[in-house]
C-alpha positions in Angstrom: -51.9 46.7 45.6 -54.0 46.1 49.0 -52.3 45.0 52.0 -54.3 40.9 51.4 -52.0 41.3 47.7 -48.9 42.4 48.8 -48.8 39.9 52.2 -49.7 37.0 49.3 -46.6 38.8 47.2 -44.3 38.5 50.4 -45.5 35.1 51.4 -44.8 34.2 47.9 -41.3 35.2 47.8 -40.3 33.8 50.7 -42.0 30.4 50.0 -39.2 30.7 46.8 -36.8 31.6 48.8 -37.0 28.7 50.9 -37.7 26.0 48.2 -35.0 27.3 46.3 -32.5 27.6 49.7 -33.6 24.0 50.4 -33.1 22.4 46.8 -29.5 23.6 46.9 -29.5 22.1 50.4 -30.6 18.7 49.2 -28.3 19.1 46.2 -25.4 19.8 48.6 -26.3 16.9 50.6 -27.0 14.3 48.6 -23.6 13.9 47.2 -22.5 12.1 44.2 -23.9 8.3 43.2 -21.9 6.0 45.5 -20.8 2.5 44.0 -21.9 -0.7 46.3 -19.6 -1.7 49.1 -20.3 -5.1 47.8 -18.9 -4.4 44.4 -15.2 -4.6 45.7 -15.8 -8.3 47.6 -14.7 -11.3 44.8 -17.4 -13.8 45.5 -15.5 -15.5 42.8 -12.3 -17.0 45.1 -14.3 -17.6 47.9 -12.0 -19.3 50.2 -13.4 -23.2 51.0 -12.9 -24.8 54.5 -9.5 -27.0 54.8 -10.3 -30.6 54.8 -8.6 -32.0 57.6 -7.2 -35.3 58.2 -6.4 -37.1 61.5 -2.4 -36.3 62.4 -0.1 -38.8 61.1 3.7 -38.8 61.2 6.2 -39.7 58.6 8.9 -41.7 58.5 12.2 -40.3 59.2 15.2 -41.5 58.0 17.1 -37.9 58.7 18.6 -36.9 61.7 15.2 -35.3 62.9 14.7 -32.5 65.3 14.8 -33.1 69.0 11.5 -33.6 70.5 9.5 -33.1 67.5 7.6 -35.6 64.6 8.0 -35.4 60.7 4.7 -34.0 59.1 5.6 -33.0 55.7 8.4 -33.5 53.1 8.5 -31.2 49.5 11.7 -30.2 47.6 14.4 -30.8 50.2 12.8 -29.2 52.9 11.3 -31.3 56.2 8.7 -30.2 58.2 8.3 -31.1 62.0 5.8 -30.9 64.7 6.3 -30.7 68.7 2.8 -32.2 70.0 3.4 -30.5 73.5 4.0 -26.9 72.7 2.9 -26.7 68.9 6.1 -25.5 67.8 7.0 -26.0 64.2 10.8 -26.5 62.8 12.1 -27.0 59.0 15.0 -28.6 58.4 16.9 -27.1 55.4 17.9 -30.7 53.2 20.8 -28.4 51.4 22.6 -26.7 54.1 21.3 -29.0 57.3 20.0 -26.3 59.1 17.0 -26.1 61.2 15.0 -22.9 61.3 12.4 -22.7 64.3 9.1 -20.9 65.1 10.3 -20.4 68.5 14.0 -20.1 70.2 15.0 -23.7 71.4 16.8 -21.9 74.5 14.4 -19.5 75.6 14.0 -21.0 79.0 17.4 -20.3 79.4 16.8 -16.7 79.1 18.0 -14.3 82.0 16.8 -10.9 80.4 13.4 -12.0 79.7 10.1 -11.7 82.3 7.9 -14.6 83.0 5.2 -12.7 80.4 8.5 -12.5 77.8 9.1 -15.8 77.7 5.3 -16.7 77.0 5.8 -14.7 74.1 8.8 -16.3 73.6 6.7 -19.6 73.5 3.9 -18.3 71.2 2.8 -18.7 67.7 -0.1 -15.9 67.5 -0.1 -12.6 70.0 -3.4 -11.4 69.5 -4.3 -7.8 70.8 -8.2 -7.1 71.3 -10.6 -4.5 72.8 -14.0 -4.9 74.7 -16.7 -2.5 74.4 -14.7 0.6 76.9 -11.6 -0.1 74.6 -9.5 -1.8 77.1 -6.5 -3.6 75.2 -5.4 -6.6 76.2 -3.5 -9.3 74.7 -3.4 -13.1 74.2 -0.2 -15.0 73.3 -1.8 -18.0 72.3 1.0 -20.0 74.6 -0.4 -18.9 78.5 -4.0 -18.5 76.4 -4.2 -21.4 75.0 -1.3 -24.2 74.5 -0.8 -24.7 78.7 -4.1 -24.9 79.2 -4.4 -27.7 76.3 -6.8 -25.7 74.3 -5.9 -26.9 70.9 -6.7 -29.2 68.2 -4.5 -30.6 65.0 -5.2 -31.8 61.9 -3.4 -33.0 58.5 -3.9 -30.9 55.8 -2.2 -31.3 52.1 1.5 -31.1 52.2 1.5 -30.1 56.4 -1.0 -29.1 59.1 -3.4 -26.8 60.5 -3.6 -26.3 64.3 -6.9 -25.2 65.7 -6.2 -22.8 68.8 -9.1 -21.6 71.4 -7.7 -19.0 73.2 -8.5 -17.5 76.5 -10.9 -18.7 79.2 -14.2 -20.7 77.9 -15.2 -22.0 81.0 -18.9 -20.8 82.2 -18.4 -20.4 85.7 -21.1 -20.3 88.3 -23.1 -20.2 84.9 -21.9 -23.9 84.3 -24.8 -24.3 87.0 -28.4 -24.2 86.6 -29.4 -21.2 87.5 -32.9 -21.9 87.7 -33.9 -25.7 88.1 -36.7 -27.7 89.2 -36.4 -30.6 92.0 -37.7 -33.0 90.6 -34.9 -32.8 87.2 -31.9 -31.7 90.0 -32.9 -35.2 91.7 -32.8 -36.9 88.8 -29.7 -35.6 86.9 -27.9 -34.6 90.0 -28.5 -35.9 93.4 -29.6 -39.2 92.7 -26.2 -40.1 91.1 -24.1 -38.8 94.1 -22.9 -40.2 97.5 -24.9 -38.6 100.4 -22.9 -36.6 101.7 -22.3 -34.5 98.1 -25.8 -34.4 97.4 -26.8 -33.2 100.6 -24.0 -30.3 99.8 -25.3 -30.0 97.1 -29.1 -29.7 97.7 -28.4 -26.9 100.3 -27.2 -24.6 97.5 -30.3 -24.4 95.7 -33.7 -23.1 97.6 -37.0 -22.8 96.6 -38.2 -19.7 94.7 -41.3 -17.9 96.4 -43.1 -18.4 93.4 -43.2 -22.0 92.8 -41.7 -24.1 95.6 -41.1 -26.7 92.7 -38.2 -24.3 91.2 -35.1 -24.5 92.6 -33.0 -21.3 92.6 -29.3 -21.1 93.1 -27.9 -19.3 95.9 -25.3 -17.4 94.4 -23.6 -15.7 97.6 -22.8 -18.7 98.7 -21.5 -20.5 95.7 -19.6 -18.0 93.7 -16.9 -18.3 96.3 -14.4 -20.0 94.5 -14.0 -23.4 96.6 -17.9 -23.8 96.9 -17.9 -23.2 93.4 -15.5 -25.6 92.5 -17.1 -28.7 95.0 -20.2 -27.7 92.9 -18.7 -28.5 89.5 -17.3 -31.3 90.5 -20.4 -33.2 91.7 -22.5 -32.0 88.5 -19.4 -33.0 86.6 -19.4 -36.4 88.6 -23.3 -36.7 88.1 -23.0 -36.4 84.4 -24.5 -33.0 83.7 -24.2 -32.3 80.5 -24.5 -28.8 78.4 -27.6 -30.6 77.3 -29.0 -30.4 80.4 -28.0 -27.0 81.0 -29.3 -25.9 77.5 -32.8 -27.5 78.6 -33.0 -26.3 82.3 -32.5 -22.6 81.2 -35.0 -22.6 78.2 -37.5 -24.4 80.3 -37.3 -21.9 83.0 -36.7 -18.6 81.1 -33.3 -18.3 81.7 -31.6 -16.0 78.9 -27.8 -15.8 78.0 -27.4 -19.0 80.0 -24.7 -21.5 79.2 -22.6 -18.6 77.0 -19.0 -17.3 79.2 -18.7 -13.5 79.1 -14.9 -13.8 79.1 -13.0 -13.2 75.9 -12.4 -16.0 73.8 -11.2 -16.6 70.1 -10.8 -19.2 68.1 -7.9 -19.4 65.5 -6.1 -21.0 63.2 -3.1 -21.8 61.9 -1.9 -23.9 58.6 1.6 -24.6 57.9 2.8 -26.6 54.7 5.6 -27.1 52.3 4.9 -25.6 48.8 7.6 -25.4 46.3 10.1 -25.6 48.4 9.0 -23.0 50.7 7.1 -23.0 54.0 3.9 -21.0 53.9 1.9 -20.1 57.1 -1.5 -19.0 56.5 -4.4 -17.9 58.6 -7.7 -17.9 57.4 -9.3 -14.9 59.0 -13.2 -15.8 57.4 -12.7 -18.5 60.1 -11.9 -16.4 63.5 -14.3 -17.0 66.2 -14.7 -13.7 68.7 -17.1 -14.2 71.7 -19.2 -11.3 73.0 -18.2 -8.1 73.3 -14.4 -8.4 72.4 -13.0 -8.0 69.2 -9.8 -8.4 67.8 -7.2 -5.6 66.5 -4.2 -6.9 65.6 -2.3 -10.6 65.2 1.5 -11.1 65.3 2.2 -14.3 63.3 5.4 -16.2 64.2 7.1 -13.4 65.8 9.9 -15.0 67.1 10.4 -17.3 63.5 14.1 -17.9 63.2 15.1 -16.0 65.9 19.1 -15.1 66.0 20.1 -15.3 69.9 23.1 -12.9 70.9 25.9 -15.3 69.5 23.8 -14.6 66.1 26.2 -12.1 63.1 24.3 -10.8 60.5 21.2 -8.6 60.0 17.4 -8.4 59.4 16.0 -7.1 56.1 13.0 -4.3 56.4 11.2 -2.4 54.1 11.9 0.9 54.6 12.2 2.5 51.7 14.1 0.2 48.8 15.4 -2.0 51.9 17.1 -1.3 55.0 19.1 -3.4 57.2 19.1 -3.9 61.1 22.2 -5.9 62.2 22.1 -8.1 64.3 23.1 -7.7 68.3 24.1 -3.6 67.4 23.7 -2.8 71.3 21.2 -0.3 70.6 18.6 -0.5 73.1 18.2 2.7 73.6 16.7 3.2 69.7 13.4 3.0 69.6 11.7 -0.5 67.9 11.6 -0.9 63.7 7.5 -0.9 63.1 6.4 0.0 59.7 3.5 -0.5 58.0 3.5 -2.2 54.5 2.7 0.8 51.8 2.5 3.4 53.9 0.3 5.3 56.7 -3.4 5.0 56.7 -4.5 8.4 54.9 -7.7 7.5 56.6 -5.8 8.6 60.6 -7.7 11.4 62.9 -4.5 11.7 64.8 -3.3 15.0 65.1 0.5 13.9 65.7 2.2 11.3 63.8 5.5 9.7 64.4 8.6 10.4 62.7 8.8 10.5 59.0 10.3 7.7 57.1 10.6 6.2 53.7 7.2 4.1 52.8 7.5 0.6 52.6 7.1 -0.4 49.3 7.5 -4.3 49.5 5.6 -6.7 51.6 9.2 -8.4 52.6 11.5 -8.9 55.2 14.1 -11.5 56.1 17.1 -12.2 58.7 20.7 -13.4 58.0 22.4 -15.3 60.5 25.9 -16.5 59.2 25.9 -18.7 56.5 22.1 -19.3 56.3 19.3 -16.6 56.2 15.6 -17.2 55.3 13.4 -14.7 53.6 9.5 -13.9 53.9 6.9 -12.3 51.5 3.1 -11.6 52.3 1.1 -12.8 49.4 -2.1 -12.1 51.8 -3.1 -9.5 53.8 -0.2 -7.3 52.8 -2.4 -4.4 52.7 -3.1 -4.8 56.4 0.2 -5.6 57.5 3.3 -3.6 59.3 6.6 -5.2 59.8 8.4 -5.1 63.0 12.1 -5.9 64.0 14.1 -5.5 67.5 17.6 -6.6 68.5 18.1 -8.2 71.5 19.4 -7.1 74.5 16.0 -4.8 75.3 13.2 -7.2 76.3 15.0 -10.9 75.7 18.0 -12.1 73.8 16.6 -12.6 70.8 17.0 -10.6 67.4 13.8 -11.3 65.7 11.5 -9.8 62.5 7.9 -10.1 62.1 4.5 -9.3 60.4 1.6 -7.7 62.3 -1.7 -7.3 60.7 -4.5 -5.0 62.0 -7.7 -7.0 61.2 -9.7 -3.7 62.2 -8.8 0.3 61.9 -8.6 2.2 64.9 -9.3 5.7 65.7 -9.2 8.0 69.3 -12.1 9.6 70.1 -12.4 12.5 72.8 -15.2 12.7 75.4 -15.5 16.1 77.4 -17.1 15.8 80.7 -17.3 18.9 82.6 -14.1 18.2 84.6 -11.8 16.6 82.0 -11.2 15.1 78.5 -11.2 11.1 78.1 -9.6 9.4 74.9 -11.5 6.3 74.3 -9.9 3.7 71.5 -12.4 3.2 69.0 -11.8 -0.3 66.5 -14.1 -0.3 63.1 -16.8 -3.1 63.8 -16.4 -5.2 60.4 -12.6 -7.2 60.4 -10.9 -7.8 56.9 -12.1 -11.0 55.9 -9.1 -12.2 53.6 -6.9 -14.4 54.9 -3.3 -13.7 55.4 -0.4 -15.7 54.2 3.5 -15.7 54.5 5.8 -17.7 52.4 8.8 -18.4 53.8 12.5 -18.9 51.6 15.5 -20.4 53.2 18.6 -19.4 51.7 22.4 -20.8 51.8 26.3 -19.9 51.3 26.4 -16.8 48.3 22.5 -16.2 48.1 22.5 -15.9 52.1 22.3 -12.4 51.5 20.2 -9.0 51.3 21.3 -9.3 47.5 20.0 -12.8 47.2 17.2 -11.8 49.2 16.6 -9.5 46.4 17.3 -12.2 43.2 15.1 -14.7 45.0 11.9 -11.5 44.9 12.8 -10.6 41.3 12.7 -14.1 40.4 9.3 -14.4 42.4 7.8 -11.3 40.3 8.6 -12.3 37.4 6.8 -15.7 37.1 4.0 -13.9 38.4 4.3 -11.8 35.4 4.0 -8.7 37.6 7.7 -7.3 36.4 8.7 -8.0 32.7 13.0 -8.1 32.1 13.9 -5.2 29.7 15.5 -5.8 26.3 19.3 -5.2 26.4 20.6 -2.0 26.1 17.3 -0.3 26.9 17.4 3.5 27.8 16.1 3.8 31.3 13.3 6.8 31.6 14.2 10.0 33.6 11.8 11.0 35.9 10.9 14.5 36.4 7.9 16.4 39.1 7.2 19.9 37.8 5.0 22.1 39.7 2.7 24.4 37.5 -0.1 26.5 39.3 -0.5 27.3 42.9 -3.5 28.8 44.8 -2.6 31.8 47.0 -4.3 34.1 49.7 -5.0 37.6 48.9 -6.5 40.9 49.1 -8.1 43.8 47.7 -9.6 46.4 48.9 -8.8 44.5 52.5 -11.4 42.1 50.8 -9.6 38.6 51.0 -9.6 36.2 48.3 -8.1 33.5 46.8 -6.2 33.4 43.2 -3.9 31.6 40.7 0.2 31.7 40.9 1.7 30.3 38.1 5.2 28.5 38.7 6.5 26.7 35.7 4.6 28.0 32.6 3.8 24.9 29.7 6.2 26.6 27.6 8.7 26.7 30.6 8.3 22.7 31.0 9.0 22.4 27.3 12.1 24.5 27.1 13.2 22.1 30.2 12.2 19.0 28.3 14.1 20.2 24.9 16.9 21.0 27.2 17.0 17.4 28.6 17.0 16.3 25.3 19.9 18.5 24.1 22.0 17.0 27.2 21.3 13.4 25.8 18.6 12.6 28.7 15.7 11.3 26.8 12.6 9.2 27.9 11.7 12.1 30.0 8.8 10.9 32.4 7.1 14.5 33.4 4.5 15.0 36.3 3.0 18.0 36.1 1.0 19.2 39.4 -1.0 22.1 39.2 -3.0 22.6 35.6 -6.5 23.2 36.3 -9.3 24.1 38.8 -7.2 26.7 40.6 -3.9 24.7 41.3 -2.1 22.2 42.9 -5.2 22.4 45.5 -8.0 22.3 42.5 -12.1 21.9 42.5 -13.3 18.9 42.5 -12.4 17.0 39.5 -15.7 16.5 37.9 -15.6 19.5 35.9 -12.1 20.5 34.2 -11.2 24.0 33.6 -7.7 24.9 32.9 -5.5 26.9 34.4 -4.9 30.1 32.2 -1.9 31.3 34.3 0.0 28.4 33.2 -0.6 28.2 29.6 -3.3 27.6 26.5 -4.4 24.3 25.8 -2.4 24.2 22.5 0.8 24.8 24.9 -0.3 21.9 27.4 -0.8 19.5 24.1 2.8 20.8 22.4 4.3 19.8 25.9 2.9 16.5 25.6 4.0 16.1 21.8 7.9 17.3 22.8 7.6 14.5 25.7 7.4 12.2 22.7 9.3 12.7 20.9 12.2 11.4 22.9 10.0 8.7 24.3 9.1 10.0 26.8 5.1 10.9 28.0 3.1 13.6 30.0 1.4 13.0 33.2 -0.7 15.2 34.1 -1.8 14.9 37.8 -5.4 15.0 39.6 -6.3 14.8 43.5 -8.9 12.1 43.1 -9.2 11.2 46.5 -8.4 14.9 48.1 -11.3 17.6 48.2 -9.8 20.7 49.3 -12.9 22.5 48.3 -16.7 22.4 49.6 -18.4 23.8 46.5 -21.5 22.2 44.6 -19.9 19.3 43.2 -18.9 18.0 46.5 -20.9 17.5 50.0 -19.1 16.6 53.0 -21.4 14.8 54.9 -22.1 12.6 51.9 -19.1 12.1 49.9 -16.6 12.4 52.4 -14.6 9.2 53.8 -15.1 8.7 57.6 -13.3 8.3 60.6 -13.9 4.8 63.1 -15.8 7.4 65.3 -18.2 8.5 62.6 -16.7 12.3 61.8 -16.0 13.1 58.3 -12.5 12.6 57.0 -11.3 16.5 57.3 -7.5 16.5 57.5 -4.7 19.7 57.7 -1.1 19.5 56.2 1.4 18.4 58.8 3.9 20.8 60.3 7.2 18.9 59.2 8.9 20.8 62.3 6.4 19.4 64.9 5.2 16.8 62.9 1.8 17.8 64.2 -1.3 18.7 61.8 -1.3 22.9 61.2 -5.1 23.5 62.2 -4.2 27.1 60.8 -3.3 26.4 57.8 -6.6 25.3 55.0 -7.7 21.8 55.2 -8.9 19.0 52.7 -11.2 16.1 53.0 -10.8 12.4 51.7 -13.5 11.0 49.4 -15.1 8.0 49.7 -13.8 5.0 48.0 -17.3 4.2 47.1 -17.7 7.7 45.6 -14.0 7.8 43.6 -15.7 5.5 40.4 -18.2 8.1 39.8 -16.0 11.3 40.1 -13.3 9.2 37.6 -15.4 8.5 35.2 -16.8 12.4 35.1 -13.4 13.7 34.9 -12.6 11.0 32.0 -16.4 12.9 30.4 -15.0 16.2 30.6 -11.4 16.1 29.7 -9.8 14.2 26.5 -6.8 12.6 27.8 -5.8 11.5 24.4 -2.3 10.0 24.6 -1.9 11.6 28.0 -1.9 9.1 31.5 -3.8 10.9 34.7 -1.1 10.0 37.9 -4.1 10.3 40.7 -2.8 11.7 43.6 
């Protein structure tokens, strides 16, 4: 072979080399087929725009509420309306007692601020970002209701009030910036006394360009009293935003007649349903101006408030149900804030707070003597937490709440060469449900945490979601058995990674015939750890079992033993947790991501410092749009037969 053959021979290789290094490259990155984001909205139940009515009040021939109009009547419950402060009140028919959206004495407060008591005041607190991630909040009461920044309407059954909250006023942008004399003559000076319009005239000049454009001198104007005399006389002369709208298109001028502040518009619908009251807000609706967007809304936190003279408790969620009571003198505990179904798996945060029980129902409630009044979230439950605080810490009041994040947040850290900055990041697109609360009131025996819980079972079972049991039904036992584990080590000093094998099949079925022998039958078994290495197994789109724990054959006379007692086999898979990068699963592709863009890559949590263990391996979250895909492969490869798959 000449040297012209063998550099062809080398060049030839290498050109392999490098096709083949970048198909597995493109293989690695492509990822798996992703379903349409658009697949999981239901175009179907499109929400429609409430038809609203002018406000009319009803008739009362109760004793009414102090200071506020009847709107609605349904099922022995009255609904009122204060026209000054948009406060809301139902009056209970069946025990007489009045529940309100906001303390009656909170003026009287001692232990609350000036800011307190707006909150105090307030239907809404809405927390927002701009662009640098400032957070700031609105309670719609000093944002809105003072300034008069509200509208109302009748809707079926009760009302919806239309709130615009912060500052919409344009400012020195209220004025032309830009105008010529002959139209600031005749929309302006021409309809003021002399004296205004000569103060007025010397605040525009002449641009060097065209001495027929008239240019506003901003140094002097945007001094506030200049800038006020200013509004007034173009408010006085009639200029419209018409006029505005015209003067800045005809002279070029962008972004005019638009404020920069924040802003939001919201609203609120309250009506009587079944002898309920449910408050609804229709997010689809929610206005957000410029740069600010919103992160989270607290709905009627101060709904039925119990003041320190109050004896009871509030109902949260923790776990099966917890109880708060009422006026425990425990300020020094920090504040009850849960979220509804657990902690965003989906969290960058290296720390977490302390570990509690999940909250598995979208409820909560609050017992004060021999009344109480229970809440469920019907909508936006997935987005909500539930708060609760005595009082004695900020105000008097004892109160329990929903807050729902309309956006996800993340922290992300920017290194100069100096220091590290942590700059809060919210996800650009809000949920676009809406989010409802229905509202029970409750009375003598069932003014309880145990009527609390009757009124919910009742709830679930006209909705069909739980069905009663026949009598005398054996309750299933339910059992977690861990099989396989994958373990670090060595040979040869030459790490690697193999197969421990815990609790054999034939181990799990001497346990089950055990059970069985002891009279516990209906045994419910979750098995972890059966294939693709372990507990922390491949990717799921290929299925290999785990030899270390047992044949096939065993696995299946497992499952058959389970039955016989009616009981049933479940085994588990890690759908949504990769703890492997091999061929069936690309990072940058498949993985879930953080608000700041970074793939999903998480570590276990040290449970003694509650902080993520960086030393310990890591796993990544797939991507909901990827998890139909590597379902349905796992489904190809594996015959479940009579067995159920408990993702994990």
């Amino acid at each position: 072979m000449n040297k012209r053959q063998r550099l062809y021979a080398v060049l030839a290789g290498g050109t392999a080399v490098i096709m083949i290094a970048a198909g597995l490259l493109y293989i690695n990155n492509r990822g798996v087929p992703a379903v349409e984001a658009a697949t999981y909205l239901d175009t179907t139940t499109k929400a429609m725009p409430v038809t609203e009515d002018p406000l009319q009040f009803l008739s009362d021939s109760s004793q009414g509420v102090p200071g506020m109009q009847l709107v609605a009547e349904d099922h022995g419950l009255a609904l009122y309306y204060n026209e000054e402060t948009t406060e809301i009140a139902v009056r209970d028919g069946k025990s007489g007692e009045i529940w309100y959206s906001n303390p009656k004495e909170r003026a009287e407060d001692g232990l609350a601020s000036a800011y307190e008591k707006e909150v105090l005041s307030s239907q809404l607190n809405v927390s927002f970002r701009d662009s640098m991630g400032t957070l700031e909040n609105f309670p719609n009461f000093s944002s809105s209701i003072s300034n008069k920044q509200f509208t109302v309407g009748q809707i079926d059954q009760g009302i919806r009030v239309n709130y615009t909250l912060g500052d919409t006023s344009l400012g020195i942008d209220a004025l032309p910036k830009l105008i010529s004399k002959q139209r600031l003559e005749e929309k302006v000076l021409s309809k003021l006394d002399a004296t205004v319009a000569r103060y007025t005239s010397a605040r525009y000049y002449p641009t060097k360009s065209n001495p027929d454009i008239l240019e506003r001198l901003d140094g002097q104007i945007s001094k506030q009293l200049v800038l006020n005399k200013m509004l007034g006389a173009f408010e006085t002369a009639g200029y419209t935003a018409d006029d505005l709208a015209f003067d800045n298109q005809e002279n070029g001028v962008e972004g005019g007649g638009v404020s920069d502040k924040p802003s939001f518009v919201i609203s609120v619908e309250y009506r009587l349903e079944q002898g309920a009251l449910v408050v609804t807000v229709p997010l689809s609706q929610i206005e957000e101006s410029g740069q600010y967007r919103i992160r989270n809304i607290d709905l009627l936190a101060y709904f039925g408030a119990a003041d320190t003279k109050g004896e009871g408790y509030m109902l949260v969620p923790d776990g099966s149900g917890s109880l708060i009571h009422l006026n425990n003198g425990k300020t020094q505990e920090e504040q009850y804030v849960q979220r509804v179904y657990g902690t965003d798996p989906n969290d960058n945060s290296l720390s977490r707070p302390q570990v509690s029980e999940s909250a598995y129902m979208p409820v909560f409630g609050l017992k004060n003597g021999e009344n109480a009044w229970f809440a469920v979230i019907e909508k936006g439950d997935g987005i909500a937490s539930i708060s609760a605080d005595i009082g004695g810490r900020q105000n008097s009041y004892n109160h329990v709440h929903a807050t729902f994040s309309l956006r996800g947040e993340d922290e992300l850290e920017m290194y100069t060469s100096q220091k590290m900055q942590e700059i809060q990041l919210l996800s650009e697109e809000p949920f676009r449900g809406d989010i409802q609360v229905r509202y029970h009131f409750l009375h003598g025996e069932d003014a309880s945490y145990s009527g609390m819980a009757r009124l919910y079972q009742q709830q679930l079972v006209e909705q069909d979601v739980l069905k009663p049991l026949p009598e005398q039904t054996e309750l299933p036992f339910y059992v977690d058995v861990l099989g396989a584990v994958d373990k670090k080590a060595s040979f040869l000093s030459v790490p690697y990674r193999t197969t421990l094998a815990m609790t054999t099949y034939e181990q799990a079925t001497e346990m089950a015939a055990k059970l069985q022998q002891d009279g516990v039958n209906r045994v419910q078994m979750r098995y972890q750890g059966w294939f693709g290495g372990g507990i922390s197994h491949h990717t799921p789109t290929q299925v290999k079992l785990d030899s270390e724990v047992g044949s096939r054959s065993e696995l299946q006379a497992l499952s058959a033993k389970l039955e016989q007692s009616g009981g049933a086999l479940f085994p588990d898979v890690a759908f949504q947790h990769m703890y492997h990068d091999d061929m069936r699963f690309a990072p940058s592709s498949d993985a879930a991501r953080f608000v700041t863009k970074e793939t999903a890559e998480l570590y276990p949590y040290n449970p003694a410092l509650n902080r993520m263990d960086q030393s310990r391996d890591s796993y990544y979250l797939l991507s909901a749009a990827k998890l139909p895909y590597v379902v349905s492969e796992f489904a190809d490869k594996f015959n479940i037969g009579s067995w159920w798959i408990i993702p994990s």
